[in-house]
C-alpha positions in Angstrom: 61.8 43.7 -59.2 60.9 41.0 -56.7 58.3 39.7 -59.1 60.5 39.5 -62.4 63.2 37.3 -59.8 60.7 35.2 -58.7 58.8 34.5 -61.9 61.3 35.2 -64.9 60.1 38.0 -66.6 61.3 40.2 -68.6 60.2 43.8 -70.3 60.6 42.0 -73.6 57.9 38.9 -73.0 55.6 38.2 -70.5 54.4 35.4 -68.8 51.1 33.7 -66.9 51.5 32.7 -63.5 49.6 30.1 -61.5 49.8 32.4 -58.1 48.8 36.0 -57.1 51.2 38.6 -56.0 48.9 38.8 -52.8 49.5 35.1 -52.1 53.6 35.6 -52.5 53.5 38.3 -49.9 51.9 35.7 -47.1 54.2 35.2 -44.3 56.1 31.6 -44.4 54.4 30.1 -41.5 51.1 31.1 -43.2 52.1 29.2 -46.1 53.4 32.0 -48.6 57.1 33.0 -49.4 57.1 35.1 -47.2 57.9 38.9 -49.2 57.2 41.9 -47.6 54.7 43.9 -49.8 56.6 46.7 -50.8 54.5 49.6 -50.9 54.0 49.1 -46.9 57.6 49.0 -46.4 58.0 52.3 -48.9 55.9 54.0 -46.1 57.2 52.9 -42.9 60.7 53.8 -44.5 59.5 57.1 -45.8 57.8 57.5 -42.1 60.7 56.9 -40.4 63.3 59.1 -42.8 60.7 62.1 -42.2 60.5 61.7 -38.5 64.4 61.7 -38.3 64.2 64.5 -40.3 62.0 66.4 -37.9 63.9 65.6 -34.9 67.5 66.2 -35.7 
């Protein structure tokens, strides 16, 4: 979803793109835009939901 924002596309037609996912998710003072990549942040929020989970 954070792809198709940034770059326009659509299911319909796609598109070439001068810059790599990998270089989008750099952080800002690196010189990226400064995304999170979002299967890292699908773990720690999985990790976090199962932990509450097992402590009450």
């Amino acid at each position: 979803m954070q792809r198709n924002f940034i770059w326009g596309d659509t299911e319909n037609k796609r598109r070439y793109h001068a810059i790599g996912w990998d270089k989008v998710t750099v952080p800002k003072w690196m010189g990226g835009l400064g995304l999170r990549k979002l299967d890292v942040m699908n773990t720690a929020c999985l990790s976090k939901l199962g932990w509450k989970l097992q402590t009450g």
